[in-house]
C-alpha positions as CSV (number, residue, x, y, z in Angstrom):
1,X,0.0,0.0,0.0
2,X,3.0,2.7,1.0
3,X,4.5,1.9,-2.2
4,X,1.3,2.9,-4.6
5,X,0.3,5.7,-2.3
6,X,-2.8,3.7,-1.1
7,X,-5.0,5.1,1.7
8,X,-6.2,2.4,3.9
9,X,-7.4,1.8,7.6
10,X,-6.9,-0.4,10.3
11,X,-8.7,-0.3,13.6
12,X,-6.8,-2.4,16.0
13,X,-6.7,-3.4,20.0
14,X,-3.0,-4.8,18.8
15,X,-0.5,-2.0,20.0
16,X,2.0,-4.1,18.3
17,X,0.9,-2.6,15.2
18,X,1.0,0.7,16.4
19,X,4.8,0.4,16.3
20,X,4.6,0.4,12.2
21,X,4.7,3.8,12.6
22,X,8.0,3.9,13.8
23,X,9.7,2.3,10.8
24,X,7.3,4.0,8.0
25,X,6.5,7.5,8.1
26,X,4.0,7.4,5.9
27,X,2.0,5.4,8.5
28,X,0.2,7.7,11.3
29,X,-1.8,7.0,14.6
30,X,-4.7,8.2,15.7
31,X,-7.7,7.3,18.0
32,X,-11.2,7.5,19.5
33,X,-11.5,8.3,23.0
34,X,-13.9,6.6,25.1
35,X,-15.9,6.4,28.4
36,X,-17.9,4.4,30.2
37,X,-21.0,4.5,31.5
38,X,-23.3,1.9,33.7
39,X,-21.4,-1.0,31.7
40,X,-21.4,0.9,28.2
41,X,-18.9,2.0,26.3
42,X,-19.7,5.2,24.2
43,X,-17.6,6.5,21.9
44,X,-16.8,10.3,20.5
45,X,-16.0,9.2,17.2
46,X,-13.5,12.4,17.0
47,X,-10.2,11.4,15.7
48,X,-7.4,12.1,17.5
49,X,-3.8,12.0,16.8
50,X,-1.6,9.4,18.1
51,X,-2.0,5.7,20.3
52,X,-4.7,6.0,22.3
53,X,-3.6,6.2,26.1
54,X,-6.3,4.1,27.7
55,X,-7.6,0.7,26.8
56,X,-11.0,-0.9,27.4
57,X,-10.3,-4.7,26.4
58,X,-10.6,-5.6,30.1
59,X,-13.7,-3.6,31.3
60,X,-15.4,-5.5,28.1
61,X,-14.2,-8.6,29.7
62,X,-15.2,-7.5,33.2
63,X,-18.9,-6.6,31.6
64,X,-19.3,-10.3,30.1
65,X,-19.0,-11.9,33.6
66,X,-14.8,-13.0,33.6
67,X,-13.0,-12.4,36.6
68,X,-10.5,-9.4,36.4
69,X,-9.0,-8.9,39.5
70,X,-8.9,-4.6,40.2
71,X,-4.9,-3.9,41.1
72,X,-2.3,-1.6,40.8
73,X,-3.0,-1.1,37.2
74,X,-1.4,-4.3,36.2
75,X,-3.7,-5.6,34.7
76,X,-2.4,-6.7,31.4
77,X,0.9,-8.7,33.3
78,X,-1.6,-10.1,35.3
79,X,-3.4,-11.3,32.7
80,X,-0.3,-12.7,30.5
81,X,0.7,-14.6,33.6
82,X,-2.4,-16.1,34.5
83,X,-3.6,-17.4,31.3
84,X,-0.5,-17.1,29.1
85,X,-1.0,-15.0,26.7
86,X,1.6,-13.2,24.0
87,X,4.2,-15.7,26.0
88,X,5.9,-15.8,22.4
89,X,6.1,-12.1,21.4
């Protein structure tokens, strides 16, 4: 796609490929900021530049009855121990 000058969009909970960006200028960030409310998510739908800073994965997880234990803000170690997750990358 860089290579033809191709517009295309990706909407992603990977941050890995949020690091694209990094090698290929070309490439930009941006985001939708979110909140929740009584155990919805609602969405501005404004774009914003860059990663976005908060994540939401495990309050959707929370919401659909699996235990997520409230810590230090840890979360995501916690989870990659526990269950094993991304143990190759």
């Amino acid at each position: 796609m860089l290579q033809n000058n191709f517009l295309g969009l990706i909407s992603t909970h990977d941050l890995e490929v949020t690091l694209v960006s990094r090698e290929q200028k070309k490439v930009l960030n941006f985001h939708f900021q979110d909140t929740i409310e009584s155990k919805r998510i609602k969405f501005d739908y404004c774009l914003r530049p860059g990663i976005c800073p908060t994540t939401n994965a495990l309050k959707i997880l929370q919401f659909e009855g699996m235990p997520i234990t409230e810590n230090d803000g840890s979360d995501y170690e916690l989870i990659k121990k526990e269950w094993g997750l991304f143990e190759n990358s």
